[in-house]
N, C-alpha and C positions, 0 to 999 in steps of 0.2 A: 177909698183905702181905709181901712179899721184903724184902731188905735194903735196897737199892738205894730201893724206893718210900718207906722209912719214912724214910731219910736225905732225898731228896726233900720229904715233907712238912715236915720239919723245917724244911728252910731256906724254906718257903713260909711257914712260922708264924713265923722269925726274920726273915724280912725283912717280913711284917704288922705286926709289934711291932714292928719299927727305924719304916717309916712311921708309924702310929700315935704311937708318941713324938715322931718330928719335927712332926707336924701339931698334937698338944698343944702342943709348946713355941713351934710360930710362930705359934701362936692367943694362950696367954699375953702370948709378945711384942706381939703388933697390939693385943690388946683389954684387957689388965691388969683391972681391975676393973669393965668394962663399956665398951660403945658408945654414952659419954656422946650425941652426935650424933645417932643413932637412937632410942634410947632418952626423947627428950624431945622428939623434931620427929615420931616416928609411933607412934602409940596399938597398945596391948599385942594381938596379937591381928588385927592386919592382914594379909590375904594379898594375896600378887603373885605374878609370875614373873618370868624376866627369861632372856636367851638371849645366849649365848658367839657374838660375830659378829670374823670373821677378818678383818684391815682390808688386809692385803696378802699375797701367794702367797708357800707356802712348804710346810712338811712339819709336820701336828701331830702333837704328842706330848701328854703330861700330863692326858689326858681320865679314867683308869684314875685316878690321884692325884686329880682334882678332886672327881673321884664318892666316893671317901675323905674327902675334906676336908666337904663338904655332908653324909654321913652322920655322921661327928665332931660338926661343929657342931650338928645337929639332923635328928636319925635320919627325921623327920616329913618333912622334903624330898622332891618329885619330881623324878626326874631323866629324862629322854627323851635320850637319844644319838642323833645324827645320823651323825655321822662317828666311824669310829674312830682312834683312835690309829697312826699311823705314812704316812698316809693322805696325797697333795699337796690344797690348799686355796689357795686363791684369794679377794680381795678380794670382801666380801658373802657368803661363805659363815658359814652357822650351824652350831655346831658341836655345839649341844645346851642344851635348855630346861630349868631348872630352875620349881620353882612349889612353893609353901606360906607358910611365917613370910614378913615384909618382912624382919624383925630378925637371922632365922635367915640368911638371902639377903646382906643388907649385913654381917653379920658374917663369910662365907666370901668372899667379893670378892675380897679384895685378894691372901690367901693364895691362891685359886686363878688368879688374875691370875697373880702371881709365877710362880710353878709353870707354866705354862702357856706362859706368855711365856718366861720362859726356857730351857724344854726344848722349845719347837716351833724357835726360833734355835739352839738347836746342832742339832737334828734336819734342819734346813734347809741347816744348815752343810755338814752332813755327807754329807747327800744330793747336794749339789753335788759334794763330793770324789769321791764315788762313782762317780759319773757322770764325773767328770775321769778316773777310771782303768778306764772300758770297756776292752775288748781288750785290758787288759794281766792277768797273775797274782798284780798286789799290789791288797792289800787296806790300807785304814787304818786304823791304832789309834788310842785317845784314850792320855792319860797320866794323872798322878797330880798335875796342874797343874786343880788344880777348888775349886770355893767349900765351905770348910771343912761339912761335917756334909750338905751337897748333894751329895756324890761320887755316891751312888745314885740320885741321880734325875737327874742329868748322864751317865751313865755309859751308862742307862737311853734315853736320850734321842741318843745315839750308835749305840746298837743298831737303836733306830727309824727312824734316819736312812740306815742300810747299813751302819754301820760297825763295826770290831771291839773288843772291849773287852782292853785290855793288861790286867796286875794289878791289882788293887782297891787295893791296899795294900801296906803292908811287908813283911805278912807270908804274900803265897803265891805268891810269888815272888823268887827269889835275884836280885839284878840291881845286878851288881857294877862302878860307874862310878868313874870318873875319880878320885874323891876318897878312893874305897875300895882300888883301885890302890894312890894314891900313899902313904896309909897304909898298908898290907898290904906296903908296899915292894918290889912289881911282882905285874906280872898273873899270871907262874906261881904266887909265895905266895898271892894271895888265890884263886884258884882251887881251888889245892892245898884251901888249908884252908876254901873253901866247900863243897866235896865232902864232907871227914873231917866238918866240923860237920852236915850231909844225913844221912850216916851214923847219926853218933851219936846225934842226935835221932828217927830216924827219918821226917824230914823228905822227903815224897813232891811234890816239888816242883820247879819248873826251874833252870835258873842260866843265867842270858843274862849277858853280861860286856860292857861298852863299850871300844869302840878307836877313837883316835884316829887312826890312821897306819897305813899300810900294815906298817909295821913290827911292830907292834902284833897286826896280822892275825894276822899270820906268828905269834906268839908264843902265841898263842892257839891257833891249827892246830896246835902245836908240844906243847901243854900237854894240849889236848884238855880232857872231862870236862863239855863244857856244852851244853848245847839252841839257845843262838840266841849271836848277834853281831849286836852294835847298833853301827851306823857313825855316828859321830858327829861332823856338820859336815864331811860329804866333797862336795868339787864331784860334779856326775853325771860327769864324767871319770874323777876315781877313784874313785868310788864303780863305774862299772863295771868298774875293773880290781880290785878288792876284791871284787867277788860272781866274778869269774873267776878268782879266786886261791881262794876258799873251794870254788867249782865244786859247790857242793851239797851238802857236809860237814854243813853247820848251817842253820840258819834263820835269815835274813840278815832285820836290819831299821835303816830311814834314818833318820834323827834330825837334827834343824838344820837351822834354814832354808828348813825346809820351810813353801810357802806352797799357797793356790788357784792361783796362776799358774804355780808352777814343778812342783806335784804328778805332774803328767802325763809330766815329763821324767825327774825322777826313778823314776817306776817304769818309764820305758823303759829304764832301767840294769840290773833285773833283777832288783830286790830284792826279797821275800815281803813286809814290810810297809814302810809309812810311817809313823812317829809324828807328832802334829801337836798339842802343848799348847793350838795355838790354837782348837781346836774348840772346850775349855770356857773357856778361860780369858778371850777375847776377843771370843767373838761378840756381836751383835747381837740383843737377844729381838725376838719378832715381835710386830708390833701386832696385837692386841685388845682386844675391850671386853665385857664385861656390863651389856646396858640390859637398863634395867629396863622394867615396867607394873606397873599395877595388876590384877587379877584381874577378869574378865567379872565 
């Protein structure tokens, strides 16, 4: 096995373990010391099933996590998949039958509800921006505005939808804003010294820097040493005189104020990406439901 594949496995088995861990600790959360409710209204030993029904159109996601979550709680579970993950769905579509425990079934519920719901609403989200910027050459990114220890299944769930994922985190990516600026006491010193600390560390990684103003631009073009420029809170007016000042130097991306409404116009100014917080931080999960039966 090459280098390249064993690195690969690695992060297949780091990100197994990161799920894994979240699924125990939102199981703990939900169920603490038992499923008092189930536990005392249906006898030990009960089977049923019960089937994931989409209650209105949209894009799912979280099928891949659910299937996780029913094998955690109880390895003995069936699960049958109908649709997969990333797939458009519509009101009365079934998404996949689960069948064994009653007890095992009511205790995956709600966790795979959550999970489900929330990553088909930004996956829907996102498919509509998507879709807002046909014919054009920008793409959209999510940010780092997402529900604390959910970033991966939010992030995940952006992917599924069309859309691009910005940095995960702090740390694999340099992305040097406004408040690092005015600390650093301007754009050339934190640059400068984003660079030297890249060096030093051996840090194989980008450095996107934010600007507010044209002026700004200019200082950055001036300074040089980074991968992208993020425009931050520019009308599409200047924002398209900003992507014709940079003219293809760097990888231009729009920031602020970016909505569903105005996404379209903005990438008609010429920018390679859009950022849009709102993807995770404010959408809408999608309705469904897990009915139950009882077992033929």
């Amino acid at each position: 096995m090459g280098r390249h594949m064993v690195i690969m496995e690695q992060m297949k088995q780091e990100e197994h373990d990161y799920l894994r861990n979240f699924i125990a600790a939102a199981l703990k959360e939900d169920i603490g010391d038992g499923d008092h409710t189930s536990l005392s209204t249906i006898p030990a030993g009960k089977m049923g099933e019960a089937t994931l029904i989409v209650k209105e159109q949209g894009v799912l996601a979280g099928v891949a996590e659910a299937l996780a979550v029913f094998a955690q709680v109880d390895s003995s579970l069936q699960v049958e998949v109908f649709i997969s993950d990333g797939s458009n769905v519509k009101l009365g579509d079934v998404a996949f039958k689960v069948s064994g425990s009653i007890h095992g079934i009511l205790a995956a519920e709600r966790l795979v509800l959550n999970i489900m719901q929330r990553m088909s609403g930004i996956a829907t989200a996102t498919r509509r921006i998507t879709q807002a910027l046909e014919g054009t050459a920008t793409r959209v990114l999510d940010t780092r505005k997402t529900t604390p220890l959910m970033r991966f299944l939010e992030k995940k769930a952006v992917a599924l939808g069309g859309g691009t994922n910005h940095r995960f985190g702090l740390y694999d990516m340099i992305l040097i804003k406004d408040n690092h600026v005015d600390y650093a006491g301007g754009i050339k010193q934190a640059v400068e010294r984003a660079n030297q600390y890249r060096t030093e560390q051996g840090k194989v990684i980008p450095i996107e820097v934010e600007v507010r103003n044209l002026d700004e631009v200019r200082q950055v073009l001036e300074v040089g040493g980074v991968e992208r420029i993020m425009l931050d809170n520019f009308s599409v007016e200047l924002l398209r005189e900003a992507v014709a000042i940079i003219d293809g130097r760097y990888v231009t991306e729009a920031s602020g104020g970016i909505t569903e409404e105005n996404a379209a116009a903005y990438a008609a100014a010429g920018v390679d990406y859009i950022s849009m917080g709102a993807l995770t931080h404010s959408v809408k999960s999608l309705d469904m439901s897990l009915k139950a039966k009882l077992s033929d």
